[in-house]
N, C-alpha and C positions, 0 to 999 in steps of 0.2 A: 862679668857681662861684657867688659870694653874687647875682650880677649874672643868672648863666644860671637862677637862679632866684624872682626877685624882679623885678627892674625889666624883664628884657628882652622875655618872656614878656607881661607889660601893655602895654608900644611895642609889638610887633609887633601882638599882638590890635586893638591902638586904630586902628593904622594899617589895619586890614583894614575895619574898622566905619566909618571916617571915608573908604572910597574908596566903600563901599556905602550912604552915610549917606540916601541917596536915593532908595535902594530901587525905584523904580520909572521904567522909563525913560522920559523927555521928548523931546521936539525932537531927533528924529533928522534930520538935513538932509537935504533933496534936492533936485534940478534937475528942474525942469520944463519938457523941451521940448514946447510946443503949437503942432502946425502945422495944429490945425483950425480954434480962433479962432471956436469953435461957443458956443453957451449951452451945449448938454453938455458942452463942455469949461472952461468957465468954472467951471460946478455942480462938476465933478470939483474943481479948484481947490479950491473953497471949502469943500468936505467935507475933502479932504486936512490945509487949515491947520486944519479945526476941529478933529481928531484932535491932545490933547493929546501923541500919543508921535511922529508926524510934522510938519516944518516946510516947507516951499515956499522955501527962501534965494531961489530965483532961477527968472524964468521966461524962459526964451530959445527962439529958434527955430531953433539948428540942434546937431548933437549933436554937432557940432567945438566949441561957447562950455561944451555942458553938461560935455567931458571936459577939459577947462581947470579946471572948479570942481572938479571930482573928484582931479586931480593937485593941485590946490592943500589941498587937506584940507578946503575948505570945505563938502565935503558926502559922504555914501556911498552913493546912489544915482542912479539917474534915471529920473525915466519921463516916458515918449515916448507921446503922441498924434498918430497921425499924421494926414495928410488926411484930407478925407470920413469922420471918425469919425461923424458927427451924419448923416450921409447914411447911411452905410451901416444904420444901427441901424434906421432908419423903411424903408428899404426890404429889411428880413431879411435882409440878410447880417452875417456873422459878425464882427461888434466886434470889435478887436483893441487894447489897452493891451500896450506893454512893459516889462517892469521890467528894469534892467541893475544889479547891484549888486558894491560891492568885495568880492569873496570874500577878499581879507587879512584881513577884519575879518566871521567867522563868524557869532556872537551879533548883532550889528549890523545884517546882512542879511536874519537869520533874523525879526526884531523887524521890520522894515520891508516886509518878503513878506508877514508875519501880519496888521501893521495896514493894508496897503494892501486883501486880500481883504476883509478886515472892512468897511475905507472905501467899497470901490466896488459890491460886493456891492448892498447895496439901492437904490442910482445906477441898478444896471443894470437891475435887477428892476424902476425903476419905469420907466426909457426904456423895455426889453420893453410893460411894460403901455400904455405911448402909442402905441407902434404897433402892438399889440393892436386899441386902440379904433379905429382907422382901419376894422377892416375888421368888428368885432364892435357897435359902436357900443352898448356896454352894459361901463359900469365894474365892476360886480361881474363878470361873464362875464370880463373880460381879465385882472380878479385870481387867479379860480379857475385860470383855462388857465395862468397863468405862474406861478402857487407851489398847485398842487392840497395840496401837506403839508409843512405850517410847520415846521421842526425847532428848539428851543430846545436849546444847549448851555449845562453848567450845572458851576462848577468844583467839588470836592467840596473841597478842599484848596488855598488859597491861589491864591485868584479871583481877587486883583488882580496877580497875578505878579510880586511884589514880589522881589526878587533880593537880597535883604538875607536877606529867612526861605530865599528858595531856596540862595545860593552860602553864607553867613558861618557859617547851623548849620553845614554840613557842613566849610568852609573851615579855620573855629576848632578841633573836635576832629582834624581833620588836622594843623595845625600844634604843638597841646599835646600829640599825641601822641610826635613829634620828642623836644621839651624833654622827656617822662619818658624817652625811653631816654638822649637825651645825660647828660643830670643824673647816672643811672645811670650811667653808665660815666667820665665826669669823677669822680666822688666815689670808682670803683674806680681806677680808670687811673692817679690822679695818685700815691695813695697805693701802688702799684706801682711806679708811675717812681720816686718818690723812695726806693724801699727801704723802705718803712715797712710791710710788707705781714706781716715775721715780728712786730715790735712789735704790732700790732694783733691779732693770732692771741692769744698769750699775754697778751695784756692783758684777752681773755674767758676765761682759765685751759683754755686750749687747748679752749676748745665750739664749733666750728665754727658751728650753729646758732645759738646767741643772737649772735655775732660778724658774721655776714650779717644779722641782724634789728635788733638795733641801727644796722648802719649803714644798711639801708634802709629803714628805717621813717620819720625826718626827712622824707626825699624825697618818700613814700610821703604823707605827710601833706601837706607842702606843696602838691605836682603832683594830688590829691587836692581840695584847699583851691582852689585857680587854676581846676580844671573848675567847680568845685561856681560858685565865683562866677559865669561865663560863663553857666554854663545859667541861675542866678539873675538877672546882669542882663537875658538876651533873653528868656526865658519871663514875667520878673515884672515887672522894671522896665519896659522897653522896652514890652511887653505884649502880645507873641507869642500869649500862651494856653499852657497846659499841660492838654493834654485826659484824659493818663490818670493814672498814679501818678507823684507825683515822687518818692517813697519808695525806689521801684523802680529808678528811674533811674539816683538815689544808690546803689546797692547794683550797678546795671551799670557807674559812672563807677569805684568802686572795684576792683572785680574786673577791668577794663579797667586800669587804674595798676599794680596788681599783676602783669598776665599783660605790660605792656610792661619792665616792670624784669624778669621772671625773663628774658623773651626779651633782652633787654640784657647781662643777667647770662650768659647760654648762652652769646653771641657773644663777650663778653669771655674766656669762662673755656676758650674754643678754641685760643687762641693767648697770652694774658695780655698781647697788645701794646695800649696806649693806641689810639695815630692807628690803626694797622690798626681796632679794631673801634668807635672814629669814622666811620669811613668806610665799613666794611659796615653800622651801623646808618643812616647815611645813604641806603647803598643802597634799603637795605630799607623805610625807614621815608616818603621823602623825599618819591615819587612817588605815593604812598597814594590823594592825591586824587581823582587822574581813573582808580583803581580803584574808586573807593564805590561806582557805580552810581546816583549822583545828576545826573552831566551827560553819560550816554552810559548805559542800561538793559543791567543785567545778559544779562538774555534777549538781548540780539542782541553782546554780546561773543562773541570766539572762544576754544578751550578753552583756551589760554596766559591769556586776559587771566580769562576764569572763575575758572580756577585761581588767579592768583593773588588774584585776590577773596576769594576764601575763606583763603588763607591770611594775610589782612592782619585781626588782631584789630578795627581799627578799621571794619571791613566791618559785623564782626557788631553794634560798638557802635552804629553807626549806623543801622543798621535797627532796635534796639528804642528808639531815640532820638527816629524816625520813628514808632515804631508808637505810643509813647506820650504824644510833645510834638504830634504830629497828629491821629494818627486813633482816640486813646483805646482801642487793643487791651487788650480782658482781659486780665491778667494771664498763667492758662492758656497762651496764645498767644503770650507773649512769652519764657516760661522753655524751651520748647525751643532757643532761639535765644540764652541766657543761658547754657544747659549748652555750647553749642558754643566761645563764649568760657569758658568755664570749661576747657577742655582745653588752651587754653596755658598753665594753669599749671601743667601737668609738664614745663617747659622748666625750672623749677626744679630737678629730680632731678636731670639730667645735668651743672646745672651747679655743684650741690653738690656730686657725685659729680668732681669734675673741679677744684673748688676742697680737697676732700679728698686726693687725690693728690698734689695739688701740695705742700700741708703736710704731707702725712707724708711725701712724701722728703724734702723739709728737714729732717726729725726725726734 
């Protein structure tokens, strides 16, 4: 228990922070097979290595050498230039670049689609304009006709797509959520198992109440104390930014501590078995993450994975986590979403009403 609250809780955190410590993806590998052997194909090259988040390992000529590197782990993509790429572009027909990527590895591929369009993008827009000027023989004219309206994208929130502020916020309260229910239910469970459960009753001179506050308050503070640090190191230390209240936050982090212990408490006091409601807090608590709504959007879930969205307290914690370590939401705006976390804490009722029972038939 001294361990499930203190030391394990900082290993796990650290190890999350030290796989992300880099935040920002580099040197994704790929094969390059070139069977144009053109200057535009050379240029493509040379824009591809300069893109800090793509690497060129290897440039071969046929896509039996580039699927060798690919089985071998040396790379996750390829792309393929085929013939007459530089011919075709001057005489208007339709350029063709392929990309073939490991779809084992999602994120990976998704990174490497993104910066390739980005990379070749204005490659191709300026080949268009050469052969453009073939037949317009006037460089502003060939620019107009090939880009008449320049579109500027502009990130509002975490421009450099650093996967440290993207996956670890949300990573870290997934996993401290875990530690308060187990905490909770270790510090019921054991004192159940071993029989100590009437001792402890009359040891608050039969007050039910101050007897559940007492023992949950310790945890209560501690699991409290371990959030509060987390947000302290990434928002202050680290230097994330805290755009709205932290005040507020503090006041969402606690009321989140308390609504995961009553809900811990509820499951425990259903059956009073130890490993039984281990293991349904596990259930419940385990998989959270890929319900946030932070690496698959709410709006295009279907109504099971909706549903259970809302019903995972840490849903709601992390949206006013978002609304306030980001994008600086007024206050106003965020307390609707404060009272909805506030309704798990009448998992408390039943589960006094239920630890009541139980001590007055012992009586």
């Amino acid at each position: 228990m001294l361990s499930m609250i203190t030391w394990i809780p900082i290993v796990v955190f650290a190890i999350i922070v030290i796989i992300f410590q880099k935040g920002v993806v580099r040197e994704l590998g790929v094969v390059l097979v070139d069977q144009d052997r053109s200057q535009i194909s050379r240029a493509i090259a040379f824009e591809i290595n300069s893109n800090p988040t793509l690497n060129i390992v290897k440039t071969v000529n046929s896509m039996q050498k580039a699927k060798e590197l690919i089985v071998q782990n040396r790379a996750s993509a390829i792309i393929y230039i085929p013939a007459h790429f530089e011919k075709n572009i001057m005489i208007k027909k339709v350029p063709k670049i392929d990309l073939f990527v490991n779809t084992q590895f999602i994120l990976i591929g998704g990174n490497i689609e993104s910066e390739l369009q980005k990379t070749l993008l204005p490659l191709m827009i300026k080949a268009d304009v050469m052969a453009k000027m073939v037949k317009v023989k006037n460089l502003d004219l060939a620019i107009a006709q090939e880009n008449p309206i320049q579109i500027q994208q502009n990130s509002f929130f975490n421009s450099y797509a650093n996967y440290s502020l993207f996956l670890v916020s949300a990573l870290i309260p997934a996993i401290w959520q875990v530690f308060v229910m187990i905490s909770t239910v270790i510090a019921f469970g054991s004192m159940f198992e071993s029989k100590k459960e009437y001792e402890w009753y009359k040891n608050s001179n039969n007050n039910l109440f101050f007897a559940l506050l007492g023992k949950l308050l310790p945890y209560t503070l501690i699991m409290f104390t371990l959030g509060f640090g987390f947000l302290s190191y990434f928002y202050f230390y680290v230097g994330w930014g805290f755009e709205g209240s932290f005040a507020f936050m503090l006041l969402t982090l606690l009321v989140t501590t308390l609504v995961y212990q009553a809900i811990a408490l509820l499951l425990f006091s259903i059956t009073f078995e130890y490993v039984l409601t281990l293991s349904a807090c596990g259930f419940y608590a385990a998989p959270a993450f890929a319900y946030l709504g932070i690496t698959y959007p709410v709006s295009n879930m279907n109504e099971f994975a909706t549903f259970w969205h809302n019903l995972l307290p840490i849903s709601h914690y992390m949206q006013i986590q978002l609304e306030q370590a980001s994008y600086g939401t007024p206050l106003i705006n965020s307390l609707p979403t404060l009272g909805v976390l506030s309704l798990f804490l009448f998992a408390f009722i039943p589960a006094y009403f239920k630890f009541y029972l139980y001590f007055k038939k012992s009586v």
